[in-house]
ZADRENFI-120277 format. One record per atom (N, C-alpha, C): residue number from 1; residue in three letters; atom name; x, y, z. Coordinates in Angstrom, 1 decimal, always signed. Example, Ala and Ser with C-alpha at 12.3 -4.5 7.8 and 13.67 -1.06 7.14 Angstrom:
<nodes>
[node 1; ALA; N; [+13.2; -5.7; +7.8]];
[node 1; ALA; CA; [+12.3; -4.5; +7.8]];
[node 1; ALA; C; [+13.2; -3.3; +7.8]];
[node 2; SER; N; [+12.8; -2.2; +7.1]];
[node 2; SER; CA; [+13.7; -1.1; +7.1]];
[node 2; SER; C; [+12.9; +0.0; +7.9]];
</nodes>
This chain:
<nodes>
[node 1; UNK; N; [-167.0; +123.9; -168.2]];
[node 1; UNK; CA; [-166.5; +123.1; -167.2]];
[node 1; UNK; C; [-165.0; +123.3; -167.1]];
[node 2; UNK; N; [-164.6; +123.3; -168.3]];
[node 2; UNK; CA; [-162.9; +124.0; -168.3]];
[node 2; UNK; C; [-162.6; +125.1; -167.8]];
[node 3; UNK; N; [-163.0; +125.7; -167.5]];
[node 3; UNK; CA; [-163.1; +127.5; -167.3]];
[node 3; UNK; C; [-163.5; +127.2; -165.1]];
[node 4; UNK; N; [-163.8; +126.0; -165.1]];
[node 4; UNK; CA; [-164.7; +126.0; -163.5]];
[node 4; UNK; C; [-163.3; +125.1; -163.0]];
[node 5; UNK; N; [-162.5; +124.4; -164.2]];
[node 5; UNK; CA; [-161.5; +123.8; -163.8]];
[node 5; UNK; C; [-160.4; +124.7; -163.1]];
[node 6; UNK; N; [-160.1; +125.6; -164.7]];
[node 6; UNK; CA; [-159.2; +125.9; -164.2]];
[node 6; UNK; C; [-158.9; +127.5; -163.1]];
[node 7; UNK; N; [-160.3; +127.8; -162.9]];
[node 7; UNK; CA; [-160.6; +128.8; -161.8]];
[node 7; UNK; C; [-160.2; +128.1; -161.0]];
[node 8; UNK; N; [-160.6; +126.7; -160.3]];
[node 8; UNK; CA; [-159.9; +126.1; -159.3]];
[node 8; UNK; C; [-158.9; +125.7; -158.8]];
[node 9; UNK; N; [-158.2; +125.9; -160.0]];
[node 9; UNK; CA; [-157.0; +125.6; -159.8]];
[node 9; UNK; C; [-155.8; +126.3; -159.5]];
[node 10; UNK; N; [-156.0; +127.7; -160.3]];
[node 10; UNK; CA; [-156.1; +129.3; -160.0]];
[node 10; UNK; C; [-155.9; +129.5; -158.3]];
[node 11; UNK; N; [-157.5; +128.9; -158.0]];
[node 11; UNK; CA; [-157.2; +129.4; -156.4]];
[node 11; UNK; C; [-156.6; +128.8; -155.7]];
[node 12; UNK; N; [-156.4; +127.0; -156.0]];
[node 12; UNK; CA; [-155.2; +126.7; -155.2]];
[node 12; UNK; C; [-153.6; +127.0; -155.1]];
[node 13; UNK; N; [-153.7; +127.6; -156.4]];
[node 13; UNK; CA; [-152.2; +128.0; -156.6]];
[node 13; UNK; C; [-152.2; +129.3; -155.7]];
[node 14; UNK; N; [-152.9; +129.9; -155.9]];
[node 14; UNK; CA; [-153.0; +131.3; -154.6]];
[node 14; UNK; C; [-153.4; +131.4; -153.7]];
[node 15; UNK; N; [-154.0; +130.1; -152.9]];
[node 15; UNK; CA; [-153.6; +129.8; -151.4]];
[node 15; UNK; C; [-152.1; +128.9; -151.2]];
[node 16; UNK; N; [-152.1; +128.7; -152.4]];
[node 16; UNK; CA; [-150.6; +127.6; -152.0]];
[node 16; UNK; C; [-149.4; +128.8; -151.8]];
[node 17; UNK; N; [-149.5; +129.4; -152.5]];
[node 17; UNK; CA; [-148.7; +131.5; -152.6]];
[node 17; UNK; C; [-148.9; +132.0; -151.0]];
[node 18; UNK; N; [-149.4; +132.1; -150.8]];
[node 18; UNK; CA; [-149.8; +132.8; -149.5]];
[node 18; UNK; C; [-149.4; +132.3; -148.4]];
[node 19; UNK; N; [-149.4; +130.6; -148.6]];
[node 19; UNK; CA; [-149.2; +129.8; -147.1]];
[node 19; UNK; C; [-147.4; +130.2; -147.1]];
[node 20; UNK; N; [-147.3; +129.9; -148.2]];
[node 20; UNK; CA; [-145.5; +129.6; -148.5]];
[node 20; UNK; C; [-145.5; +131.1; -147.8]];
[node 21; UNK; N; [-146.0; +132.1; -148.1]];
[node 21; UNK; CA; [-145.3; +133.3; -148.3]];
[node 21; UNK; C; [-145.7; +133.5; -146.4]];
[node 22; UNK; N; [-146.6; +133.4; -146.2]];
[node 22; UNK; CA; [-146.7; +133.3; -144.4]];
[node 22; UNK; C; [-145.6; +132.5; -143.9]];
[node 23; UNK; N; [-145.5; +131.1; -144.1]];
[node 23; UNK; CA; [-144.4; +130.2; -143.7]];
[node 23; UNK; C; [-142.9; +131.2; -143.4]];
[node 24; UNK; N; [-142.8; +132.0; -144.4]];
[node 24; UNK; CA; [-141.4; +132.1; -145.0]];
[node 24; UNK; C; [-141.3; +133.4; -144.2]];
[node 25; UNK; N; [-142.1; +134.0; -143.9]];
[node 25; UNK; CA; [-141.9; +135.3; -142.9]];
[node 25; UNK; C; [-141.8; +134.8; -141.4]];
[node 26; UNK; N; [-142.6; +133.8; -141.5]];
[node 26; UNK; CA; [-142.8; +133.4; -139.6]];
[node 26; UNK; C; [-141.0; +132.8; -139.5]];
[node 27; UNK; N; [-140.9; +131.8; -140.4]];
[node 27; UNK; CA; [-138.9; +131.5; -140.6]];
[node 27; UNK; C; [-138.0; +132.4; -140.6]];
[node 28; UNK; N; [-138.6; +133.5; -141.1]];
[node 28; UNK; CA; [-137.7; +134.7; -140.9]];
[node 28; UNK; C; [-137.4; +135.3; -139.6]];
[node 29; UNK; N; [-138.8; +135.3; -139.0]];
[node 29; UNK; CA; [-138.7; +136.1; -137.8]];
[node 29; UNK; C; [-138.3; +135.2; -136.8]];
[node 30; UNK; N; [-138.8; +134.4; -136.7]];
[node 30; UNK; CA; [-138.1; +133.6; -135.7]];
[node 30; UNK; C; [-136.4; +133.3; -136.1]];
[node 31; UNK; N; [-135.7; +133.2; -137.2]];
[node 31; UNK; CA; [-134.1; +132.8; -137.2]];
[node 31; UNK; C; [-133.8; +134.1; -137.0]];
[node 32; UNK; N; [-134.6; +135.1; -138.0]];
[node 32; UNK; CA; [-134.0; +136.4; -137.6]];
[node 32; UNK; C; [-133.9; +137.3; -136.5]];
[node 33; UNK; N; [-134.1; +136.3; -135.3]];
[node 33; UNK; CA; [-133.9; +136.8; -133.8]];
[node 33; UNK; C; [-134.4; +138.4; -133.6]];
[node 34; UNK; N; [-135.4; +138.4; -133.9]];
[node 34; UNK; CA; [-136.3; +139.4; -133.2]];
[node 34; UNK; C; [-136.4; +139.7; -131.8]];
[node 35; UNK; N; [-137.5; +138.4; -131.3]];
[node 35; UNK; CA; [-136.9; +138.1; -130.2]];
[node 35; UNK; C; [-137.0; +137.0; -129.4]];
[node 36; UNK; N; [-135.5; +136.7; -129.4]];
[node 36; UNK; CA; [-135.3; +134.6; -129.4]];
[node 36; UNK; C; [-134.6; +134.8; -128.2]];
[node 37; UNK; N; [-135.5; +134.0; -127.1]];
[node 37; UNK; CA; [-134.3; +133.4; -125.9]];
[node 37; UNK; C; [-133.3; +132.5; -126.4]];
[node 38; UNK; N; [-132.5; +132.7; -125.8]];
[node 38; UNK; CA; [-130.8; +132.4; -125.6]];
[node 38; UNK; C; [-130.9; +130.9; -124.7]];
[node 39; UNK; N; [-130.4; +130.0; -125.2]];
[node 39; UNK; CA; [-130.1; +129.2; -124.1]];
[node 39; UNK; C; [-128.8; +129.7; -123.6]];
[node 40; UNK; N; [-129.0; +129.2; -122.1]];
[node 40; UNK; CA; [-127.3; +129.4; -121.5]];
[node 40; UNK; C; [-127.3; +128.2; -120.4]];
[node 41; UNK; N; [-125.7; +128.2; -120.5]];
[node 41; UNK; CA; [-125.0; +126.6; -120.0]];
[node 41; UNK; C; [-125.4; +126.6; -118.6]];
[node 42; UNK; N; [-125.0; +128.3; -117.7]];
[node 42; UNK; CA; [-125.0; +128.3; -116.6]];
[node 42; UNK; C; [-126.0; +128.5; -115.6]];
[node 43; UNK; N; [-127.2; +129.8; -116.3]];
[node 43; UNK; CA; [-128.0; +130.7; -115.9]];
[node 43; UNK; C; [-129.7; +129.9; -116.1]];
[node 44; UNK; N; [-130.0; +129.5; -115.3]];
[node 44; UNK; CA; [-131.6; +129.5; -115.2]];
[node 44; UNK; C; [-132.5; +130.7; -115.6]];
[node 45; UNK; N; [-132.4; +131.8; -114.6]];
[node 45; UNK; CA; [-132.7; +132.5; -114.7]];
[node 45; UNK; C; [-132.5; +133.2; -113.7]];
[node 46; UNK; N; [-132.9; +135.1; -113.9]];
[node 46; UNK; CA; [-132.7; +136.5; -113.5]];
[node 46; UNK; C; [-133.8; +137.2; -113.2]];
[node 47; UNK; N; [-133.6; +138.2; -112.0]];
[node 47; UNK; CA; [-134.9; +139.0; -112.1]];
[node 47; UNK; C; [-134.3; +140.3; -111.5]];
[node 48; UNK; N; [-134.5; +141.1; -111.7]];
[node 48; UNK; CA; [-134.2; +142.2; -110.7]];
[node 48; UNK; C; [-134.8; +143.6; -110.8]];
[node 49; UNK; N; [-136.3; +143.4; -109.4]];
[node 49; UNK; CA; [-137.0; +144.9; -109.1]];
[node 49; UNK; C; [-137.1; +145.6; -108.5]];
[node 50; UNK; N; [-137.4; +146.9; -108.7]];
[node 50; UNK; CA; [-136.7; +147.9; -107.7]];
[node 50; UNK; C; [-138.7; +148.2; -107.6]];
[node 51; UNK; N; [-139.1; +148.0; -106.0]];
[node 51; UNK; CA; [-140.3; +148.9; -106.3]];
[node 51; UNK; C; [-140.1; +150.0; -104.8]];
[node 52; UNK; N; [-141.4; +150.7; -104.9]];
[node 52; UNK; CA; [-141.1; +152.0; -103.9]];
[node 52; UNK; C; [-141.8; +151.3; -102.2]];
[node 53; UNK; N; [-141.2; +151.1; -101.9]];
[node 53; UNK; CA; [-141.3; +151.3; -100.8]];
[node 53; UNK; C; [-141.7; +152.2; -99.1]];
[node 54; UNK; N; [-142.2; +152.7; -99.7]];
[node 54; UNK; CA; [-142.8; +153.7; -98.8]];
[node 54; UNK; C; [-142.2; +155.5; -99.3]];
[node 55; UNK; N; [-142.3; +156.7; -98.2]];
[node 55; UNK; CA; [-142.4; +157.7; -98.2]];
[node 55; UNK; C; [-140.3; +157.9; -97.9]];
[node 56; UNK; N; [-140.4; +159.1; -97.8]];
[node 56; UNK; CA; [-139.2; +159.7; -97.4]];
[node 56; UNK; C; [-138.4; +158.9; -98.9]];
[node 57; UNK; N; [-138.3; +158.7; -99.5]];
[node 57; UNK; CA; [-137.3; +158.6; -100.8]];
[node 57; UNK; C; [-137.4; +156.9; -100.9]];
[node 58; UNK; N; [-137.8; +156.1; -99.9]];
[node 58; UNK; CA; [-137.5; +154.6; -99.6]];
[node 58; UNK; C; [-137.6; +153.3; -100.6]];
[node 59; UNK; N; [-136.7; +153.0; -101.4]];
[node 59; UNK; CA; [-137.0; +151.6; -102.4]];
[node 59; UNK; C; [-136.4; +150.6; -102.0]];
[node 60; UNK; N; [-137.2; +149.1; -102.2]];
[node 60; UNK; CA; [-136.7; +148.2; -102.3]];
[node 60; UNK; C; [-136.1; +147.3; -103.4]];
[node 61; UNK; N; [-134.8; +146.8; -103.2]];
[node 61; UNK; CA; [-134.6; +146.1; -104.7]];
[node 61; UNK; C; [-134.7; +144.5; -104.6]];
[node 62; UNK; N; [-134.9; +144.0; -105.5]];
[node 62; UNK; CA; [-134.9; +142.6; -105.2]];
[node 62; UNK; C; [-134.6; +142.1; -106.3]];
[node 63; UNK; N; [-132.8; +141.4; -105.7]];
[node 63; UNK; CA; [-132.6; +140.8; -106.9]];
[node 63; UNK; C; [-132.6; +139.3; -106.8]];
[node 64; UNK; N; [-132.5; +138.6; -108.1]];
[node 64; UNK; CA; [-132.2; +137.1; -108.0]];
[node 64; UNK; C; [-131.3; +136.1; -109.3]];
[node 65; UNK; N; [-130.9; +135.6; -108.7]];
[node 65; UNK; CA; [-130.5; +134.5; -110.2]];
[node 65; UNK; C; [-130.6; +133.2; -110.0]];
[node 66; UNK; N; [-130.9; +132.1; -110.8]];
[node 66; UNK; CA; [-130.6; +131.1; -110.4]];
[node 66; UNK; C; [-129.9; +130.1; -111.2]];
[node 67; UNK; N; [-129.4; +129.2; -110.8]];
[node 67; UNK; CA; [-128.3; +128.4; -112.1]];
[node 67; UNK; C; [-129.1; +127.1; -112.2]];
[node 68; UNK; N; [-128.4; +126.9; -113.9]];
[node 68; UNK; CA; [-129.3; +125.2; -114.3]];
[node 68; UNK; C; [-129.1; +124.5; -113.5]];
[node 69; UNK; N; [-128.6; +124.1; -112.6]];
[node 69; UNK; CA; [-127.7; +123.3; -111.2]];
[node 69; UNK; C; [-126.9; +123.6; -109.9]];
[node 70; UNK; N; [-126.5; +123.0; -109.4]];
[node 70; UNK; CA; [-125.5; +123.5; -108.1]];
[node 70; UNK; C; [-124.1; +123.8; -108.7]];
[node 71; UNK; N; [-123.9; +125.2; -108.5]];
[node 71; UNK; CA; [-122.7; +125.4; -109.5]];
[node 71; UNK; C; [-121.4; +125.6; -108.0]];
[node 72; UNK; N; [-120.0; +126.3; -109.0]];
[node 72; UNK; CA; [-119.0; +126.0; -107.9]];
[node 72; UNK; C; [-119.0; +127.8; -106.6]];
[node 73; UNK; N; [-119.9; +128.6; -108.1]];
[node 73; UNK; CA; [-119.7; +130.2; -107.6]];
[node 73; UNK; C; [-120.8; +130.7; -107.9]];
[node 74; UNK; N; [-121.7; +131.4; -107.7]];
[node 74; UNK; CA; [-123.2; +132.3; -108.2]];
[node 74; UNK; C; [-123.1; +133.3; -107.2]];
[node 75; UNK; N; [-123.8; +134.5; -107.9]];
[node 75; UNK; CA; [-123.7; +135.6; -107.2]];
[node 75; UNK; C; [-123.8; +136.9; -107.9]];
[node 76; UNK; N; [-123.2; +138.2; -107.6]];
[node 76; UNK; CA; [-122.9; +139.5; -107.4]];
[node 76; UNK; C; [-121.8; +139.8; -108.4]];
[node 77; UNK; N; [-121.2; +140.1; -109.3]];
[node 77; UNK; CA; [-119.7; +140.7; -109.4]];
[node 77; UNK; C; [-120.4; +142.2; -108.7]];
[node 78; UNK; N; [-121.6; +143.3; -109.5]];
[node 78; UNK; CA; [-121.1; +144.5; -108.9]];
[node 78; UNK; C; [-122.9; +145.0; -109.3]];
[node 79; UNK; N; [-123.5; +145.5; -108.0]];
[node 79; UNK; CA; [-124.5; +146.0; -108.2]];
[node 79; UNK; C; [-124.6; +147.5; -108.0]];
[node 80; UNK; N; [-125.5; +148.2; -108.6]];
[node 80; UNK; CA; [-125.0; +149.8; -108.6]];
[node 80; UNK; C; [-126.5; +150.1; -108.5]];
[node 81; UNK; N; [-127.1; +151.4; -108.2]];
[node 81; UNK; CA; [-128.1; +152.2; -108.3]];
[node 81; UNK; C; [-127.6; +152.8; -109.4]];
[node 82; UNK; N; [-128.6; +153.5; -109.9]];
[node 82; UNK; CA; [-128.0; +154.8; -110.8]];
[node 82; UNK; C; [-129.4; +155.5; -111.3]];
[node 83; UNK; N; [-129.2; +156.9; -111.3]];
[node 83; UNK; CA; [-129.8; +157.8; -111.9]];
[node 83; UNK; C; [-129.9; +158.4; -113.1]];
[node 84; UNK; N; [-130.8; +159.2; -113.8]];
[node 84; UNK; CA; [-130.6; +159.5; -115.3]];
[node 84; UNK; C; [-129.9; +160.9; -115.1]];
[node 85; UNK; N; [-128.9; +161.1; -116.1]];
[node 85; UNK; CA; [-128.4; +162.3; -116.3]];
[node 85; UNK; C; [-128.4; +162.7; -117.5]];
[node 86; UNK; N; [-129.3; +163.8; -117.8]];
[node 86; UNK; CA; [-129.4; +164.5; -119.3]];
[node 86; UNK; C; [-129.3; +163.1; -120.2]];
[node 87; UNK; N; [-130.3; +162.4; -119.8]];
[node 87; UNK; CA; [-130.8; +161.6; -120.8]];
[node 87; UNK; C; [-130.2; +159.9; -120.5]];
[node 88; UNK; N; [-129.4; +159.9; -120.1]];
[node 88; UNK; CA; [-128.2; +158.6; -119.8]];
[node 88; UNK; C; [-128.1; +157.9; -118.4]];
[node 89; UNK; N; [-128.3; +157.0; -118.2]];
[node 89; UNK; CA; [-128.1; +156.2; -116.4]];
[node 89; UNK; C; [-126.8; +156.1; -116.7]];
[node 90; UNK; N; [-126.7; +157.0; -115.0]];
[node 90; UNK; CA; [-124.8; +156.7; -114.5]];
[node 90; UNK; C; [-125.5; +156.2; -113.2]];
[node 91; UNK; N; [-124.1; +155.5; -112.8]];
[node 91; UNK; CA; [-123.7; +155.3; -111.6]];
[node 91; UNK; C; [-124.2; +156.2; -110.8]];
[node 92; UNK; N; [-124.7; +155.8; -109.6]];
[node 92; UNK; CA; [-125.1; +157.0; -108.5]];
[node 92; UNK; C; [-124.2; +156.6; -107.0]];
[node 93; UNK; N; [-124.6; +154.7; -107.0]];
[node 93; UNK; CA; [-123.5; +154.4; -105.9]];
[node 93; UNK; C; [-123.7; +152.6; -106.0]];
[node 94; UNK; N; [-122.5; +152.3; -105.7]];
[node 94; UNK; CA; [-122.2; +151.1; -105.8]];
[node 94; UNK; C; [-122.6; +150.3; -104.8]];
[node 95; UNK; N; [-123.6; +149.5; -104.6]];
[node 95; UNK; CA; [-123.9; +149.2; -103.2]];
[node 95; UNK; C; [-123.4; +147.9; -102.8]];
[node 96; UNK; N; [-122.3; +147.2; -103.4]];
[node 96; UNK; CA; [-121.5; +145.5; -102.9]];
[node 96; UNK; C; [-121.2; +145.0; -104.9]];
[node 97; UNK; N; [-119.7; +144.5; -104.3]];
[node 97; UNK; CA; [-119.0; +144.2; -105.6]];
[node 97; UNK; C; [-118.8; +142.6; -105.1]];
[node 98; UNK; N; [-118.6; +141.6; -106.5]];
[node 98; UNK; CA; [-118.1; +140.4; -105.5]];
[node 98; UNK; C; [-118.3; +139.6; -104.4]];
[node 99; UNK; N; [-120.0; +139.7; -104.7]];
[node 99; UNK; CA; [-120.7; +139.1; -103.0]];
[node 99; UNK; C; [-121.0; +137.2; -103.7]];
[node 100; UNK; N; [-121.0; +136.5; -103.1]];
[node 100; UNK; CA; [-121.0; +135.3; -103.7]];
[node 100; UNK; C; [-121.5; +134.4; -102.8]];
[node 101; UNK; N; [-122.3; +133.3; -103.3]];
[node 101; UNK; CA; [-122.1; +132.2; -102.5]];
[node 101; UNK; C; [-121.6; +130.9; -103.4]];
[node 102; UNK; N; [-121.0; +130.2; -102.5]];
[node 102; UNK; CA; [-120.4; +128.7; -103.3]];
[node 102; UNK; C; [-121.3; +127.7; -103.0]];
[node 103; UNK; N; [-120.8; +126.6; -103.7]];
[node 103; UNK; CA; [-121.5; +125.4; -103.9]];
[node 103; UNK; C; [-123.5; +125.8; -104.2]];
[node 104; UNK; N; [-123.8; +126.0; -104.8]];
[node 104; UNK; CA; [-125.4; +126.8; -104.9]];
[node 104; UNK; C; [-125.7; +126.8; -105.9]];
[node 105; UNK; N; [-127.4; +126.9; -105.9]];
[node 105; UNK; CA; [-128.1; +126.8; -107.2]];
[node 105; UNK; C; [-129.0; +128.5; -107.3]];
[node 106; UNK; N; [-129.3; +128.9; -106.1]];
[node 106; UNK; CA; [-129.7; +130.0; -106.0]];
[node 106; UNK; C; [-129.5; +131.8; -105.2]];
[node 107; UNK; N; [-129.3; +132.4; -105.6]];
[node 107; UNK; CA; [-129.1; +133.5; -104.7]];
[node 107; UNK; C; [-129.7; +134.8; -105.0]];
[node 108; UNK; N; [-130.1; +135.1; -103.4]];
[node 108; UNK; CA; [-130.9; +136.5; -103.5]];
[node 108; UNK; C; [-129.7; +137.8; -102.5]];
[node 109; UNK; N; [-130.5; +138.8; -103.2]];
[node 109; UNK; CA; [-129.9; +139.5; -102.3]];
[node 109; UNK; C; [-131.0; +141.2; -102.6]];
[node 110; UNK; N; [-131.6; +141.2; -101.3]];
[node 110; UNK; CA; [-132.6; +142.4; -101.4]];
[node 110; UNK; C; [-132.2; +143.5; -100.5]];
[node 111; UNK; N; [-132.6; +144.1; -100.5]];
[node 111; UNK; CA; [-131.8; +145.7; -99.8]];
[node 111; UNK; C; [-132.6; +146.8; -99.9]];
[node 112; UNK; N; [-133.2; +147.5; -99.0]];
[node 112; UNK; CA; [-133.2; +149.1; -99.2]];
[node 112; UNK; C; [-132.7; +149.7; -99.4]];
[node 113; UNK; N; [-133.2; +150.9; -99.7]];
[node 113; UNK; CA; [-132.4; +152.1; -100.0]];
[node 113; UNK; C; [-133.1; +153.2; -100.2]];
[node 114; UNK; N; [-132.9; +154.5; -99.2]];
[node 114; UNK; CA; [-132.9; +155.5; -99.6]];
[node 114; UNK; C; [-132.6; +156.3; -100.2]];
[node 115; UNK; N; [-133.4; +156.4; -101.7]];
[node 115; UNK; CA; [-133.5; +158.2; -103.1]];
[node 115; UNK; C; [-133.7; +159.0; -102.4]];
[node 116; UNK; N; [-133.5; +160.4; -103.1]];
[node 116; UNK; CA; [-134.1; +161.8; -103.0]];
[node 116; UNK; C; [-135.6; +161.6; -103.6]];
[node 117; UNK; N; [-136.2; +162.1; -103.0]];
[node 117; UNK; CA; [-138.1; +162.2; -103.6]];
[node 117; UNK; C; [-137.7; +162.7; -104.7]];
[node 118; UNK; N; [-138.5; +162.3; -105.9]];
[node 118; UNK; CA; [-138.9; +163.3; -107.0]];
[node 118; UNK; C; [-137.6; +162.7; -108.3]];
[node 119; UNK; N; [-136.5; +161.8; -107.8]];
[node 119; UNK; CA; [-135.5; +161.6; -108.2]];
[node 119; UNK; C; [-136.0; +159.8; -109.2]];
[node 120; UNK; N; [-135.3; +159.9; -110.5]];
[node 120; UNK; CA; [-135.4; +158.3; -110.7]];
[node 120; UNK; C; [-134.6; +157.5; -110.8]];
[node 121; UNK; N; [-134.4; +156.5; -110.0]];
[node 121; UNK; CA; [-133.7; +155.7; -110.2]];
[node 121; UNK; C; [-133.7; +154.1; -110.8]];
[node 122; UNK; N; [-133.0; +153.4; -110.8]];
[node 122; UNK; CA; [-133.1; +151.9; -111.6]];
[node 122; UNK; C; [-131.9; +151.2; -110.9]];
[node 123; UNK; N; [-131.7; +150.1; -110.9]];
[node 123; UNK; CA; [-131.2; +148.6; -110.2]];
[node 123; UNK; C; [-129.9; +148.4; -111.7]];
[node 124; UNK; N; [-128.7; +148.6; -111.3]];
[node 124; UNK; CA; [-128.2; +147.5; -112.3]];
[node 124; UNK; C; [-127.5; +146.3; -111.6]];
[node 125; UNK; N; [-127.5; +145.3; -112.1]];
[node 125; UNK; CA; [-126.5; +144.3; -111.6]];
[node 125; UNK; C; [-126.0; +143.3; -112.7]];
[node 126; UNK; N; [-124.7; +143.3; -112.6]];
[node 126; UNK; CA; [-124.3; +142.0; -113.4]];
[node 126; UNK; C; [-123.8; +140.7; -111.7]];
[node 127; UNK; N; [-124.6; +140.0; -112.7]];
[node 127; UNK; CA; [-125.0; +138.6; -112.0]];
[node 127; UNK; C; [-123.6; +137.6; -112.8]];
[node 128; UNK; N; [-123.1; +136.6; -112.0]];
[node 128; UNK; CA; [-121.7; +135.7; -112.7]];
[node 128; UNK; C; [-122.0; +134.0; -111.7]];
[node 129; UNK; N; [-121.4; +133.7; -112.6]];
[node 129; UNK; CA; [-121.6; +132.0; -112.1]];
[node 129; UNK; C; [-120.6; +131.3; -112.7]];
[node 130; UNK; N; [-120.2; +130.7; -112.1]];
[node 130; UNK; CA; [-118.9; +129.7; -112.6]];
[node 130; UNK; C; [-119.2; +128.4; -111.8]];
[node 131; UNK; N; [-118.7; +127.6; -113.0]];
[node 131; UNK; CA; [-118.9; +125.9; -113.0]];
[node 131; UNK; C; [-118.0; +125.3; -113.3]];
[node 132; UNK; N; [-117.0; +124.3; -113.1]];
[node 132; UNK; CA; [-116.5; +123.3; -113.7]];
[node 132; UNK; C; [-115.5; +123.7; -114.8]];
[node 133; UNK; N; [-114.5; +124.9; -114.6]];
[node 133; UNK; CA; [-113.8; +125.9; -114.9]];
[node 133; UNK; C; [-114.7; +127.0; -115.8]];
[node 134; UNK; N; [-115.7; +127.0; -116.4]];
[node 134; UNK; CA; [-116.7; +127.6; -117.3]];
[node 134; UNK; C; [-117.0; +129.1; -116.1]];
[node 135; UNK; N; [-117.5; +130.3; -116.9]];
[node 135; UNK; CA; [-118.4; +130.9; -115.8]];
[node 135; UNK; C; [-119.1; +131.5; -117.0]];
[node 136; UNK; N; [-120.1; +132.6; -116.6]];
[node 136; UNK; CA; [-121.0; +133.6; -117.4]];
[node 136; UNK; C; [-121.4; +134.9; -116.9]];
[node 137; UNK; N; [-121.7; +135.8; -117.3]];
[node 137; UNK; CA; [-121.6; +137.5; -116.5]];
[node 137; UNK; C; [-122.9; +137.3; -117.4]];
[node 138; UNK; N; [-124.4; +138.0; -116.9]];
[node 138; UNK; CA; [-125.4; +138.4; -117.4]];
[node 138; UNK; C; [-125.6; +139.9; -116.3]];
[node 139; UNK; N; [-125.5; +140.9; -117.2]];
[node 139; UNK; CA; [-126.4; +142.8; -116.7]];
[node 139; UNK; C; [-127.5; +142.0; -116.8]];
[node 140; UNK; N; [-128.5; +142.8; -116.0]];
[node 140; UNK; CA; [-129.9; +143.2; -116.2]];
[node 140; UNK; C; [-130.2; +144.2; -115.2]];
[node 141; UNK; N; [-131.2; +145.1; -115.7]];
[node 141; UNK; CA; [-131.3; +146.3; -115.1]];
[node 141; UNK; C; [-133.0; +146.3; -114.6]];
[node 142; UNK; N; [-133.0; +147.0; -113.5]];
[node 142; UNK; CA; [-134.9; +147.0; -113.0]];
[node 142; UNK; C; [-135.3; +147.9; -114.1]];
[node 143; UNK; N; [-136.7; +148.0; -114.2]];
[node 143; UNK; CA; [-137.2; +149.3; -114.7]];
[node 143; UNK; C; [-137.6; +150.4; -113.6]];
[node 144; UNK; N; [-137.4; +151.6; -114.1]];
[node 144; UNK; CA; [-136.9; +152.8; -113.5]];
[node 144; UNK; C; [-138.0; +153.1; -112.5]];
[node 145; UNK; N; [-137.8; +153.6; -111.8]];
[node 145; UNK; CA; [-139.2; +154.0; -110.1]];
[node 145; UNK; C; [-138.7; +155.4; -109.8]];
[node 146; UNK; N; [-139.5; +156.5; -109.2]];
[node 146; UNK; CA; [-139.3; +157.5; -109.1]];
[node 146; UNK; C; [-139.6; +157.8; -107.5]];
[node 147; UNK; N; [-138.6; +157.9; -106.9]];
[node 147; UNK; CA; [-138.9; +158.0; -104.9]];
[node 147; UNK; C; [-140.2; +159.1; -104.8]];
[node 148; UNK; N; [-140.8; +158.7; -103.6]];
[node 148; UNK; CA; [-141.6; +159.5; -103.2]];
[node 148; UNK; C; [-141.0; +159.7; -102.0]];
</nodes>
């Protein structure tokens, strides 16, 4: 009966091992910012996709942001196309720097554009908002589309 005790006791100590040692990884990964949203003061949220649009090279982008509230400035500082070069996205062309609207909680701004077929391109934009002397700059880039 001693021997049935202390087997039992055995295994609670080695589920008690295991929970802690699960516990202690899930605390890690989550403080260790694997991958943790961000709160932010200004920014609701971002989207920005570039899909194809038809033939002859034609994509659409569609961007958006929205703010936690009606802020004083939301918008554009600088959106660019860009293509891969030997491995790297540059700049291809700058399509509106500093486009804004005031007093607002949301803004879009969508656009075509004609690529070269066979060419890839991607969407960058940094998005800005200012409030109550505060502002915030968030990049985000589309994922890459290749014109037809």
């Amino acid at each position: 009966m001693l021997i049935a005790k202390k087997k039992k006791i055995s295994i609670l100590f080695l589920v008690m091992a295991v929970c802690i040692t699960i516990f202690s990884l899930t605390a890690y990964a989550i403080e260790g910012g694997i991958i943790q949203p961000q709160a932010s003061e200004y920014i609701r949220s971002t989207s920005v996709v570039l899909k194809l649009g038809g033939s002859n090279g034609k994509l659409l982008s569609e961007n958006k942001i929205g703010a936690t509230g009606i802020v004083d400035k939301l918008g554009i500082k600088t959106l660019e196309i860009q293509t891969k070069v030997n491995g790297y996205w540059r700049k291809y062309e700058t399509i509106i720097n500093d486009y804004y609207k005031y007093d607002a909680a949301t803004f879009i701004y969508d656009f075509y554009y004609y690529g070269d077929p066979g060419t890839e391109y991607r969407t960058y934009v940094e998005f800005y908002v200012e409030d109550d002397g505060g502002s915030e700059t968030k990049i985000v880039t589309s994922s890459p589309k290749t014109a037809e």
